[in-house]
DRENDO-1510 file (C-alpha; in Angstrom, 1 decimal, always signed):
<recs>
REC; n; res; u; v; w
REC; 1; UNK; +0.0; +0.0; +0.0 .
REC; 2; UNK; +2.8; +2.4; +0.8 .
REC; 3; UNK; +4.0; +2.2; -2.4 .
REC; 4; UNK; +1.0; +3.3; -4.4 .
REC; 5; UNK; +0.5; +6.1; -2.2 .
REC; 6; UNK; -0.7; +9.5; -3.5 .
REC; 7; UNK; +2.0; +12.7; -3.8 .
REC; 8; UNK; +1.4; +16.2; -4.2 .
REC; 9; UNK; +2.3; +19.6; -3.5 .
REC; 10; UNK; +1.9; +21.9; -0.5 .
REC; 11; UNK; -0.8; +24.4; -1.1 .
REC; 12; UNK; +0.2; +27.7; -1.7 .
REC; 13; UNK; +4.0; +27.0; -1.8 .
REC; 14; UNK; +4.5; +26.9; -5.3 .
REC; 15; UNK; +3.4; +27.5; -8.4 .
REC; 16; UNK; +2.5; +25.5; -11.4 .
REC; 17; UNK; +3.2; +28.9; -13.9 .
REC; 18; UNK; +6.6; +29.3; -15.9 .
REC; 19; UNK; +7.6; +32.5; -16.8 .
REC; 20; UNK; +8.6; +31.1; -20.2 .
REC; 21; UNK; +7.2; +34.3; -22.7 .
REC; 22; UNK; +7.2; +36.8; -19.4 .
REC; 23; UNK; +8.5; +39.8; -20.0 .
REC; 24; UNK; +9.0; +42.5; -17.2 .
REC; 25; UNK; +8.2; +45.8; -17.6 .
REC; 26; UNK; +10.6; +48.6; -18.8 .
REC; 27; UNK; +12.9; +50.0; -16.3 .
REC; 28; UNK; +15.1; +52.5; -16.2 .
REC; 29; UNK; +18.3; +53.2; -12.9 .
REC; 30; UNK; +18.3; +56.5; -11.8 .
REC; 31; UNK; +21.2; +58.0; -10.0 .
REC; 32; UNK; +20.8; +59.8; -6.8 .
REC; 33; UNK; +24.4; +61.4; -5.0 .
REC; 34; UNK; +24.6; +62.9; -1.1 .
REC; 35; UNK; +26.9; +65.4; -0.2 .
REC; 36; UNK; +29.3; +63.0; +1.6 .
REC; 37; UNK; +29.4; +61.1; -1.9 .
REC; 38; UNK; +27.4; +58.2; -1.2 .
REC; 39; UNK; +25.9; +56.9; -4.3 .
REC; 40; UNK; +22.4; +55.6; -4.4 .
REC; 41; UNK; +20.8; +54.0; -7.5 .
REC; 42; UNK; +17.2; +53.3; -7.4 .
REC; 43; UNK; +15.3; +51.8; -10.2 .
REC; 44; UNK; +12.0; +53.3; -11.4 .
REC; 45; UNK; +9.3; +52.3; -14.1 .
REC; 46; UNK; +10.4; +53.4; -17.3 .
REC; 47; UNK; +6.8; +56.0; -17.7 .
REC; 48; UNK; +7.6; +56.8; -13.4 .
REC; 49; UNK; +8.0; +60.6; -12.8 .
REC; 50; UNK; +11.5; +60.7; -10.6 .
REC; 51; UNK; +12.1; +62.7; -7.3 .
REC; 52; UNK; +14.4; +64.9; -7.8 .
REC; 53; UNK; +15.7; +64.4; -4.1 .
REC; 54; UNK; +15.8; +61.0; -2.5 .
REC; 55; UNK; +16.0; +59.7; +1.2 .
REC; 56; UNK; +18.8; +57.3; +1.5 .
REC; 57; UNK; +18.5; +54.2; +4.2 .
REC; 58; UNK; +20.9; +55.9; +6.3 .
REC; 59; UNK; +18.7; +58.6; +6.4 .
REC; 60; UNK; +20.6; +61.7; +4.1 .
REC; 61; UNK; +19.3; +63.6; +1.6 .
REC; 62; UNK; +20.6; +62.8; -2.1 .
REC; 63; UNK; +20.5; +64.4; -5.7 .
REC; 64; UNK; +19.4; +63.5; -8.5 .
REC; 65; UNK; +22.5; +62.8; -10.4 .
REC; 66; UNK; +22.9; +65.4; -13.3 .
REC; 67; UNK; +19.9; +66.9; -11.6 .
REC; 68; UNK; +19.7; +70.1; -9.4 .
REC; 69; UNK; +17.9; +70.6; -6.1 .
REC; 70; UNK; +15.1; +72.2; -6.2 .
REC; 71; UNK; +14.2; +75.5; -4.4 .
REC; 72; UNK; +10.9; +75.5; -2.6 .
REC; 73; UNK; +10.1; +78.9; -1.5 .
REC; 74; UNK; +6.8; +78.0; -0.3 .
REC; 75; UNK; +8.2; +76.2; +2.2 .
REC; 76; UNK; +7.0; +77.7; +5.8 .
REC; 77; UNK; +8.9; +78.0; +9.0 .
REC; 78; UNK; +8.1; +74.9; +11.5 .
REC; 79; UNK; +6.7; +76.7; +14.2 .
REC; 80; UNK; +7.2; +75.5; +17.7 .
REC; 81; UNK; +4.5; +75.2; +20.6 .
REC; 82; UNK; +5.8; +78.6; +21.6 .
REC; 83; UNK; +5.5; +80.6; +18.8 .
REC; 84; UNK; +2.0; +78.8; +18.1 .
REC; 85; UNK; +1.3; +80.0; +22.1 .
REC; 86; UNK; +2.5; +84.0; +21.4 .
REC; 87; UNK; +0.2; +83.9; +18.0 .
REC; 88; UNK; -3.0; +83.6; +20.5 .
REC; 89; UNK; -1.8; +85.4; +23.8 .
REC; 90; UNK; +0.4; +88.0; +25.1 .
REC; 91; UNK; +3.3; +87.9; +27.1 .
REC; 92; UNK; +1.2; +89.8; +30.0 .
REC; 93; UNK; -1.5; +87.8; +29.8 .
REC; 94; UNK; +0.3; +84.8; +30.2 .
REC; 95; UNK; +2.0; +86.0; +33.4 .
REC; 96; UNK; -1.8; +86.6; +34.7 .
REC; 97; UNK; -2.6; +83.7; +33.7 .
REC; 98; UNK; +0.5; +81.6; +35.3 .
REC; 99; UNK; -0.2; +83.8; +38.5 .
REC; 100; UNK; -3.7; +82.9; +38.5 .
REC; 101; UNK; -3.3; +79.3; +38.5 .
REC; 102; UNK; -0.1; +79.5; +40.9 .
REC; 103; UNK; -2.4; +81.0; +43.8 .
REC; 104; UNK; -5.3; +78.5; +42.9 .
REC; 105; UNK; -2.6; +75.6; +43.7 .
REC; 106; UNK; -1.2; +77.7; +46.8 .
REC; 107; UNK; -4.9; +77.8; +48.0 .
REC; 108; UNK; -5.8; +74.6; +47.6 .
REC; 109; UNK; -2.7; +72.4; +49.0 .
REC; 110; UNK; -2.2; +75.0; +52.0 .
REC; 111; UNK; -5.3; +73.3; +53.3 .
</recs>
């Protein structure tokens, strides 16, 4: 009996397609250079619109090779808790404010 036992395949592990006749789609290797000199290259569809910047794995910021970085003078100041704070209140009325609350907590733990 053993020997007329039935093989197969695991499910899901592989697959009964070739790629005989396959072929990919058109790439193309773009270029990208930090300021240290790293060289990245990254490939991209051949029809894909490419970054003109590119974040590398260590984390810098490289240039398209043969490319120039682009200016972005839209590009807004990052504005901290603080200067988000002065936008809605002055500096006096944050003192009242911080001496308000400093005699509400003197009142109530001096019981």
């Amino acid at each position: 009996m053993s020997d007329r036992s039935l093989r197969g395949m695991r499910l899901g592990s592989q697959s009964m397609e070739t790629e005989n006749g396959v072929e990919p789609a058109p790439r193309q290797r773009v270029e990208y250079r930090t300021k240290d000199g790293e060289s990245v290259s990254v490939m991209f569809a051949a029809e894909a619109e490419i970054p003109p910047v590119w974040t590398t794995k260590t984390g810098h910021e490289a240039i398209l090779v043969n490319g120039e970085k682009p200016e972005n003078p839209n590009e807004k100041h990052v504005r901290t808790h603080w200067d988000m704070l002065m936008e809605r209140r002055s500096a006096e009325e944050l003192e009242e404010i911080l001496q308000q609350r400093l005699d509400f907590y003197k009142e109530r733990h001096a019981i």
